[in-house]
Residue frames relative to the residue before (quaternion, step in Angstrom):
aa qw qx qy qz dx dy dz
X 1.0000 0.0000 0.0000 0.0000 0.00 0.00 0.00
X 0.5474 -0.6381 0.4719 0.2654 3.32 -1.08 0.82
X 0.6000 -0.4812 0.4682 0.4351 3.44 -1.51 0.69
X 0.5563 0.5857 -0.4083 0.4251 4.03 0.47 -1.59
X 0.8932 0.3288 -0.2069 0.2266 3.73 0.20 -1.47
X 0.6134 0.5111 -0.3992 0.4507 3.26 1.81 -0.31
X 0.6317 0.6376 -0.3370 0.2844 3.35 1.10 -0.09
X 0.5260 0.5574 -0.3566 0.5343 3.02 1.96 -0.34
X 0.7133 0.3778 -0.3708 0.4594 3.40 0.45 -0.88
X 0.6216 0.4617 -0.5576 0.2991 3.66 0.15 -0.18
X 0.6185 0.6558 -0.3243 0.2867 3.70 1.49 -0.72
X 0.5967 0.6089 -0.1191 0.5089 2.79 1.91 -1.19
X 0.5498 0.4775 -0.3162 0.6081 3.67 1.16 -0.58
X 0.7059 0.5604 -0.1694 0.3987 3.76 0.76 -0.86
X 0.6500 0.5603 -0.0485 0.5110 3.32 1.64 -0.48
X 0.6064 0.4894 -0.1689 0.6035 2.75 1.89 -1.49
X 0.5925 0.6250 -0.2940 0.4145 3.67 0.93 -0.86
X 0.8653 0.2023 -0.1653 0.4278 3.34 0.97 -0.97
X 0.4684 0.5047 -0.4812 0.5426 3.30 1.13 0.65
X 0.6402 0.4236 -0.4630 0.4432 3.79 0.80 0.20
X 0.7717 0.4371 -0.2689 0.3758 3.24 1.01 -0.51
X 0.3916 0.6612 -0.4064 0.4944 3.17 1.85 0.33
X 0.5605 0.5713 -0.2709 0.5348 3.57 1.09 -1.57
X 0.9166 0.1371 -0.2593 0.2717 3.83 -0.17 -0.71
X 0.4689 0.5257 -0.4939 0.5098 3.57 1.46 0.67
X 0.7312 0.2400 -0.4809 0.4200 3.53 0.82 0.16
X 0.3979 0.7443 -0.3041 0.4418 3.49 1.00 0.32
X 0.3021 -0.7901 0.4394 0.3023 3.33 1.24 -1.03
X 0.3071 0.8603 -0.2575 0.3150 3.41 1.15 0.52
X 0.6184 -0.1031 0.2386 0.7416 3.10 1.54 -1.48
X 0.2801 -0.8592 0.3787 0.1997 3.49 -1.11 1.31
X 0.7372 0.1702 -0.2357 0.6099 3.58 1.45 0.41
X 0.5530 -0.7267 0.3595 0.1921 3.21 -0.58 1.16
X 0.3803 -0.7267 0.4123 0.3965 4.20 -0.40 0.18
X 0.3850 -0.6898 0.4527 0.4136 3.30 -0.64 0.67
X 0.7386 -0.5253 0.2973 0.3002 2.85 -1.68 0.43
X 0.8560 0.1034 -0.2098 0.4611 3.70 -0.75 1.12
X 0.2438 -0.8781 0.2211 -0.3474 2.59 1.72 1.66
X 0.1814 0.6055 -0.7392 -0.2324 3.89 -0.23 -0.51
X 0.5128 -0.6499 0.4749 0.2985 3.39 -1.69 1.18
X 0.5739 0.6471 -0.3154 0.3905 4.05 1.03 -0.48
X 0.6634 0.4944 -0.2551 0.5005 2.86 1.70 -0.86
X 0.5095 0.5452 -0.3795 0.5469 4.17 1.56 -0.47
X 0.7212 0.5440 -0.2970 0.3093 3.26 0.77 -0.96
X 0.5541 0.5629 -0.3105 0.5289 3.29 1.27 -0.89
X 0.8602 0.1975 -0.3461 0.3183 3.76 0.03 -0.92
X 0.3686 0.6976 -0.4891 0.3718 3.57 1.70 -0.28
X 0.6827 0.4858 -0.3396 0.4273 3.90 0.83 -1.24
X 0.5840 0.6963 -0.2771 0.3119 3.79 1.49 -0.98
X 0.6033 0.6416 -0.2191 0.4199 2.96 1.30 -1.29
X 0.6894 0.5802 -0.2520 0.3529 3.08 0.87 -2.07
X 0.8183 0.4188 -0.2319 0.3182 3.14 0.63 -1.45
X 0.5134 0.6459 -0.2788 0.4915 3.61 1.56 -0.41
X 0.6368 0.5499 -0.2479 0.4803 3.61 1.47 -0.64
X 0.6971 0.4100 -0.0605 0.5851 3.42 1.61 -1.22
X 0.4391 0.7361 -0.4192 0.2994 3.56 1.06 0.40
X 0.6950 0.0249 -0.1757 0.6968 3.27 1.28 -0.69
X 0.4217 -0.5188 0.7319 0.1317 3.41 -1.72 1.64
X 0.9024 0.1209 -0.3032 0.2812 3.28 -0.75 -0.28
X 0.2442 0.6277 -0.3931 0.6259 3.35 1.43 1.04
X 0.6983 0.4761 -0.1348 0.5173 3.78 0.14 -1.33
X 0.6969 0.3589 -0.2683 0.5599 3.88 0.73 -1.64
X 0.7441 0.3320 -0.3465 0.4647 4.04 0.08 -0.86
X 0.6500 0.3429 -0.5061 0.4514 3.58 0.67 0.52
X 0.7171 0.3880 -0.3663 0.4484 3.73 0.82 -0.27
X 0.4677 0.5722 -0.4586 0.4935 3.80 1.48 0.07
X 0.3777 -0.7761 0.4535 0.2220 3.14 -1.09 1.10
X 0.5388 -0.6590 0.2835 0.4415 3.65 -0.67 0.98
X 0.6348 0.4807 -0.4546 0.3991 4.01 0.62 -0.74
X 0.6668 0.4804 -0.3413 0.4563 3.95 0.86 0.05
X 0.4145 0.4805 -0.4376 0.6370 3.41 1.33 0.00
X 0.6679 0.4547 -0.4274 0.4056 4.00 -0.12 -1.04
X 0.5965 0.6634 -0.3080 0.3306 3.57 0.72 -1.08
X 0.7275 0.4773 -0.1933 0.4534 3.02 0.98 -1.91
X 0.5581 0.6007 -0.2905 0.4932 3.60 0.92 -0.76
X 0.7018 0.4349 -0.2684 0.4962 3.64 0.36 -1.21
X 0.7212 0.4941 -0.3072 0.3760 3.57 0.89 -0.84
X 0.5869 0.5974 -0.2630 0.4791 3.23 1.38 -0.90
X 0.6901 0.5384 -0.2512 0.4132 3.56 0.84 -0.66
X 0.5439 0.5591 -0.2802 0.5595 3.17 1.07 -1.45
X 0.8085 0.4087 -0.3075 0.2912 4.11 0.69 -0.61
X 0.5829 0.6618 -0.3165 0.3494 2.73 1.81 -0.70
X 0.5844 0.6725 -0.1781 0.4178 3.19 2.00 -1.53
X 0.7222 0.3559 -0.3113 0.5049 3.68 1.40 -0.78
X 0.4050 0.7456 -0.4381 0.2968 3.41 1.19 0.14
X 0.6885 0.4947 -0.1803 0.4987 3.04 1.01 -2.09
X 0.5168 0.6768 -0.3570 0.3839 3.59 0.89 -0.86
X 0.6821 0.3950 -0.1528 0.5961 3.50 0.26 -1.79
X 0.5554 0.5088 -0.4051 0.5182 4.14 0.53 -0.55
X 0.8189 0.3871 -0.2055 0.3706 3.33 0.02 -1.30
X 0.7266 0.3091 -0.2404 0.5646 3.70 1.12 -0.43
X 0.4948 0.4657 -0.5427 0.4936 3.70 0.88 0.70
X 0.6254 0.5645 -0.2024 0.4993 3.63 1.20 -0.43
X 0.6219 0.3669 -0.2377 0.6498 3.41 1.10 -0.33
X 0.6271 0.3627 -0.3775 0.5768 4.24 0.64 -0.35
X 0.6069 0.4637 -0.4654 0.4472 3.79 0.49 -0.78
X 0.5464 0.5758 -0.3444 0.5013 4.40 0.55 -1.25
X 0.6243 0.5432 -0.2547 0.5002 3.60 0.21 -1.66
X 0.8619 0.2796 -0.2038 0.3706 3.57 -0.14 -1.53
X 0.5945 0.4663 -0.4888 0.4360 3.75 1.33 -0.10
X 0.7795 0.4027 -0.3920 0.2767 3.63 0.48 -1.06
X 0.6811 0.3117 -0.5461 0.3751 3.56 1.21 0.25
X 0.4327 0.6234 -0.5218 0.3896 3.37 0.42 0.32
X 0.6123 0.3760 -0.3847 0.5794 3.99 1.19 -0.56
X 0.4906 0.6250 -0.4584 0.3981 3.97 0.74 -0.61
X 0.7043 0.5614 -0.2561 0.3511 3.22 0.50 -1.60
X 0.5253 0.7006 -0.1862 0.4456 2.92 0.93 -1.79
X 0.9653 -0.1452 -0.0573 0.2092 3.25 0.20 -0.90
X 0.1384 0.5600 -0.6163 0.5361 2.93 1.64 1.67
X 0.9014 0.1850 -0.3378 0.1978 3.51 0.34 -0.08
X 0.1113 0.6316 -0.5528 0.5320 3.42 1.92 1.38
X 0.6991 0.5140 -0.3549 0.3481 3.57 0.28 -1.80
X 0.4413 0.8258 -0.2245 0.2700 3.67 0.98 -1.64
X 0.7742 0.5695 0.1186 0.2493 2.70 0.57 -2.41
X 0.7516 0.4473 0.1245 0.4686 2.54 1.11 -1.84
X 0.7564 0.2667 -0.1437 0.5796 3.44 1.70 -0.97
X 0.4206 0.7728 -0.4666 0.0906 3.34 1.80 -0.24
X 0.5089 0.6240 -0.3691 0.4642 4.21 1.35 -0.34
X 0.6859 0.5110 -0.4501 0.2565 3.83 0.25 -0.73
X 0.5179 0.6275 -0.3880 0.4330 3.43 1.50 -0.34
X 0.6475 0.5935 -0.2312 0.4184 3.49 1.10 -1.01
X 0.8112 0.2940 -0.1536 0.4816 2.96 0.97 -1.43
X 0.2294 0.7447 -0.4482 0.4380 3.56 1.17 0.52
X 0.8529 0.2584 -0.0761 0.4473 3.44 0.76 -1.51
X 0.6275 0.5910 -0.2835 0.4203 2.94 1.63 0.07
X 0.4483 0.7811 -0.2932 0.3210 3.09 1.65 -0.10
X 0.6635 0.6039 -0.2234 0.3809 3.18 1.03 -1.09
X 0.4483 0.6608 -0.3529 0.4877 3.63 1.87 -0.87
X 0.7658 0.5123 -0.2623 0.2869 3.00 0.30 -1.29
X 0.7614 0.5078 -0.2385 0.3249 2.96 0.96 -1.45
X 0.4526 0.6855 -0.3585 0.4435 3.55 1.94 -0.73
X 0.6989 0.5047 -0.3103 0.4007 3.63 1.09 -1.33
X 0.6065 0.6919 -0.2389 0.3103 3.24 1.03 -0.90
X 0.6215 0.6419 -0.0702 0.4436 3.10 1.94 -1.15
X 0.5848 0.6631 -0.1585 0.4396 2.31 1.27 -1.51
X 0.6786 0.4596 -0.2711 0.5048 3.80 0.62 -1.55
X 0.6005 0.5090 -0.3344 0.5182 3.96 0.79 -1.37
X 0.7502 0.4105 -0.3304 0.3995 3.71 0.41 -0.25
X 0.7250 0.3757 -0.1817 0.5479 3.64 1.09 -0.38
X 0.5703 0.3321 -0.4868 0.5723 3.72 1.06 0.30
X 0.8061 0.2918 -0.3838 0.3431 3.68 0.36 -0.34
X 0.6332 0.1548 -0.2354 0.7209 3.90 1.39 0.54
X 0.0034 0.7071 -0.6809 0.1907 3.00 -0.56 2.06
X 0.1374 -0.6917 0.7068 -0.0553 3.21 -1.52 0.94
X 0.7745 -0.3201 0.4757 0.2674 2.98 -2.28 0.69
X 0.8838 0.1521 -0.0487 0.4398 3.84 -0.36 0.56
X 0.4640 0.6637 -0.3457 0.4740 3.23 1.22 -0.08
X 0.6116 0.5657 -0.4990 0.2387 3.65 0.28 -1.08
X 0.5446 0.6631 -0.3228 0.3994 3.60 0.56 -1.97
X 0.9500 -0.0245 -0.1454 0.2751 3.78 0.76 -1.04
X 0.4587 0.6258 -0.5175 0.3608 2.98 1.23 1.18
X 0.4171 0.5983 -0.4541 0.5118 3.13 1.81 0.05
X 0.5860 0.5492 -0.3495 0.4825 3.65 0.42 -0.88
X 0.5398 0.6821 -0.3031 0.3891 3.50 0.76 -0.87
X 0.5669 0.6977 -0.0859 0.4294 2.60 0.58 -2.37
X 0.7548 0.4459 -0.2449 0.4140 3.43 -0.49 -1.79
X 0.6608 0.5946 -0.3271 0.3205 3.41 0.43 -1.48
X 0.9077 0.3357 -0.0294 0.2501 2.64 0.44 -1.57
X 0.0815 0.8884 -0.1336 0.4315 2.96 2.23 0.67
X 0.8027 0.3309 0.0784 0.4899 1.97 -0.15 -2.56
X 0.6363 0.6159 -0.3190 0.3376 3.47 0.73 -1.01
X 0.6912 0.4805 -0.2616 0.4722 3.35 0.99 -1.05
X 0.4648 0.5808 -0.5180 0.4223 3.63 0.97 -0.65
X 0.8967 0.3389 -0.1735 0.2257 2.91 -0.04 -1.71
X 0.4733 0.6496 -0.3872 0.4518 3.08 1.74 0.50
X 0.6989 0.4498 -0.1087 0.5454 3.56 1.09 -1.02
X 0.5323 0.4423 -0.5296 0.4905 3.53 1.33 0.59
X 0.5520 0.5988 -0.3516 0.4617 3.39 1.03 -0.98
X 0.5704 -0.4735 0.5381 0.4011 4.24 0.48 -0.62
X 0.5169 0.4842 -0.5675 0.4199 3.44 0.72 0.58
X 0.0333 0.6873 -0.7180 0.1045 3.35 -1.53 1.22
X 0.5312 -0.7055 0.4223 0.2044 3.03 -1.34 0.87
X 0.1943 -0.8051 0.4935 0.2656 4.23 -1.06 0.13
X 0.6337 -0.5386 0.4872 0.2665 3.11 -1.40 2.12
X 0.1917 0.7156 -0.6575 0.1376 3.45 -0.98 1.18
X 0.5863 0.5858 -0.3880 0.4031 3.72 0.83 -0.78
X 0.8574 -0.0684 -0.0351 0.5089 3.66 -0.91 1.23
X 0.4839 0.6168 -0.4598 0.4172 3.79 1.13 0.22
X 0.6699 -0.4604 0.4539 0.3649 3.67 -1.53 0.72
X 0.4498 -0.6571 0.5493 0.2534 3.48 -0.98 0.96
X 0.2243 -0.7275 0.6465 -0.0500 3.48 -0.64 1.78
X 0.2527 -0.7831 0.5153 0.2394 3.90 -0.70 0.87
X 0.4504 0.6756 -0.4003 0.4247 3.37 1.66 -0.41
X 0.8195 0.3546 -0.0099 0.4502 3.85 0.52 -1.38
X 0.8425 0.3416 -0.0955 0.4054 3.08 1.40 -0.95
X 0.2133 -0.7461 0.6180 0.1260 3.88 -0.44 1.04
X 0.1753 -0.8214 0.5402 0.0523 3.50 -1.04 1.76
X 0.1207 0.9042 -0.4009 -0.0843 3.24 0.09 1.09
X 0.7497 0.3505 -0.0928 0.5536 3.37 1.78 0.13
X 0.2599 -0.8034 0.5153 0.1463 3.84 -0.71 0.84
X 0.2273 -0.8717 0.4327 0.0338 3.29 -0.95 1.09
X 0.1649 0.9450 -0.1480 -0.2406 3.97 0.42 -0.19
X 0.1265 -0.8291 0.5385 -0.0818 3.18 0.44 1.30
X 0.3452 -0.5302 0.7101 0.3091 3.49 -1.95 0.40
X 0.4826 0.6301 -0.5283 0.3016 3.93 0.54 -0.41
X 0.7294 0.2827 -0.1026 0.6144 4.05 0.02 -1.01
X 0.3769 -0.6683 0.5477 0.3339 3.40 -1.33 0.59
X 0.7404 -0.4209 0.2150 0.4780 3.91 -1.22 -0.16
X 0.6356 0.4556 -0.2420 0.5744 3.81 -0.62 0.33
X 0.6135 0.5938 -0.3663 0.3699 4.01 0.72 0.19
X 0.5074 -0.6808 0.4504 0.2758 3.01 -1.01 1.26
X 0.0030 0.8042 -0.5868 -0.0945 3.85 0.11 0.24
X 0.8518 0.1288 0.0026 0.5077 4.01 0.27 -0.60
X 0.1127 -0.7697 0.6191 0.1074 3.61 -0.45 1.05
X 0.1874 -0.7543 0.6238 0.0820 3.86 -0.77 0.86
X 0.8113 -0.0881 -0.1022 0.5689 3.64 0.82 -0.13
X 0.3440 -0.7223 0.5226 0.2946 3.62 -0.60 0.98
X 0.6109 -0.5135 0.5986 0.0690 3.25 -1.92 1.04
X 0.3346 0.5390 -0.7724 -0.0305 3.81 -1.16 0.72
X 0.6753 -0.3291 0.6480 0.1256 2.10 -2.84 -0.18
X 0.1676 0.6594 -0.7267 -0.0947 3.53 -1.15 0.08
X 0.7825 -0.3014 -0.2587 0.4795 2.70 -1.13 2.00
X 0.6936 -0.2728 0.1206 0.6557 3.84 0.05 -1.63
X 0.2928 0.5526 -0.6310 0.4591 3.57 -0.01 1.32
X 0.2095 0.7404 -0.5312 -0.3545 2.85 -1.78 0.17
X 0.8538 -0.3895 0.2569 0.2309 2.94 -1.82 0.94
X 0.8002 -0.0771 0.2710 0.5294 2.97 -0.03 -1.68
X 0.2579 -0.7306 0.5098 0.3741 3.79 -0.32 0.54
X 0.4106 -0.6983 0.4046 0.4243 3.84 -1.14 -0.42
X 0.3076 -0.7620 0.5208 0.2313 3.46 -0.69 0.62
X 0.0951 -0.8427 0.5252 -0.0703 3.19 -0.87 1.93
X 0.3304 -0.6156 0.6307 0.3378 3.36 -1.63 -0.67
X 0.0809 -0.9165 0.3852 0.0720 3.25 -0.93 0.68
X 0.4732 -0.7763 0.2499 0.3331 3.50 0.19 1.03
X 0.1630 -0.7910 0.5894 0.0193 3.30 -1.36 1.03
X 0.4922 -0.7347 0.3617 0.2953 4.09 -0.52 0.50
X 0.5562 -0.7073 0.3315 0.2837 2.92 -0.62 1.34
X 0.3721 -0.6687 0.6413 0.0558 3.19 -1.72 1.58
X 0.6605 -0.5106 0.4564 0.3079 3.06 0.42 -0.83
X 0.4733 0.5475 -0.2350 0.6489 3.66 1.84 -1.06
X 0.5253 -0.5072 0.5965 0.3331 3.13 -2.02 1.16
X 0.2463 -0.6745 0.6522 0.2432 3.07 -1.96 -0.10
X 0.3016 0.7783 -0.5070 0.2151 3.39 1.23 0.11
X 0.4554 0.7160 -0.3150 0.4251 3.64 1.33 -0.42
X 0.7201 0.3370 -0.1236 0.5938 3.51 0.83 -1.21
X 0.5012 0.5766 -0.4788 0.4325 3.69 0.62 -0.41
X 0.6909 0.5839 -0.1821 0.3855 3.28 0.82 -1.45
X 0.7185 0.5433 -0.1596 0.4039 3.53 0.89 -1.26
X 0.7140 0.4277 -0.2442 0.4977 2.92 1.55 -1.24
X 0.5592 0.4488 -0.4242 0.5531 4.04 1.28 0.27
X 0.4528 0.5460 -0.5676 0.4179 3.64 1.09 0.33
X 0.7176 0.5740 -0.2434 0.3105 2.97 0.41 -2.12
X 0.5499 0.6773 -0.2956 0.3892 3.57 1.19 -1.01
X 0.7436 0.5396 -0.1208 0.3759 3.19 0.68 -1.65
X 0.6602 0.4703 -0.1611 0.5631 3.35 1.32 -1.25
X 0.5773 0.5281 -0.3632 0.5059 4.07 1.07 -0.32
X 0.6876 0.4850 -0.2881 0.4572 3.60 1.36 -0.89
């Protein structure tokens, strides 16, 4: 073959090359075409280069092909959990606080319990006493011939009784000639004397205790007022009502 004819055909082969490779970049086939006189092994090689350089980073590739209003979602959702976390945090912290101080409450309403569980007892025992007490005040000031043997006996009893009252936390309240205290002191009668100044306990009609620091029973007094001039035999009286009606 002549020189003249192989040069045509190589032009013609060379033509033919690039009108195929025109056809499949608009085709979608291949995204840049080889230049012309090209080796095709050599398109192939960087066509594969590209690819893989495109596909190097996946999650690169996915947050560009994720659409952006589904990214906002994910975000909003994430928050919205983070927000009911702290929430559920913050009220497990507020039930845990709650559940200690009534657990200390408890605790000690039932120390208190414990400790006061007698004042109910001795409450009703009080009155015993006070009968004994009477009892002696009635036999030292009408004494008789045979009597002694048992107001001593008496005596003893009631002693003993009180000990074993005042181990328990039973204690008696200072009222005799002491300032009239409304805390301790129950005024049920008016006395009027120039002897005590105003506000003075002058006459205890029922003694007052403690049990331990509580108190028990208040005392029921009289309290002195400055002479007017007016009987008081009136109030004497009342106050042996008031007595009677406490018993």
């Amino acid at each position: 073959m002549s020189r003249k004819r192989r040069h045509k055909k190589r032009r013609t082969d060379e033509a033919e090359a690039e009108t195929e490779a025109k056809a499949e970049a608009e085709t979608g086939t291949v995204e840049v075409a080889a230049p012309v006189g090209e080796n095709i092994e050599d398109t192939i090689q960087r066509e594969h280069e590209s690819s893989s350089d495109a596909s190097s980073d996946p999650a690169e590739a996915t947050k560009e092909l994720e659409p952006e209003d589904a990214r906002g979602r994910d975000d909003e959702e994430l928050e919205r959990l983070a927000a009911e976390a702290r929430e559920m945090r913050a009220l497990a912290q507020r039930r845990q606080a709650e559940f200690e101080n009534f657990r200390r409450r408890i605790e000690r309403e039932r120390a208190e319990f414990v400790e006061y569980a007698a004042a109910d007892v001795l409450k009703e025992i009080l009155p015993v006493l006070d009968n004994l007490e009477r009892a002696m005040e009635a036999a030292k000031s009408a004494p008789s011939e045979g009597d002694g043997q048992l107001r001593e006996g008496v005596e003893i009893i009631c002693k003993q009784f009180r000990d074993t009252l005042d181990k328990l936390g039973l204690t008696e309240v200072d009222a005799h000639e002491a300032p009239f205290d409304p805390h301790v002191h129950e005024a049920v009668g008016r006395v009027e004397t120039d002897e005590h100044p105003e506000g003075t306990v002058v006459r205890v009609l029922q003694k007052g205790y403690f049990f331990k620091d509580r108190l028990l029973r208040p005392s029921m007094v009289s309290v002195s007022l400055p002479t007017d001039g007016e009987s008081s035999q009136q109030d004497h009286e009342s106050e042996d009502e008031t007595v009677r009606q406490g018993e």
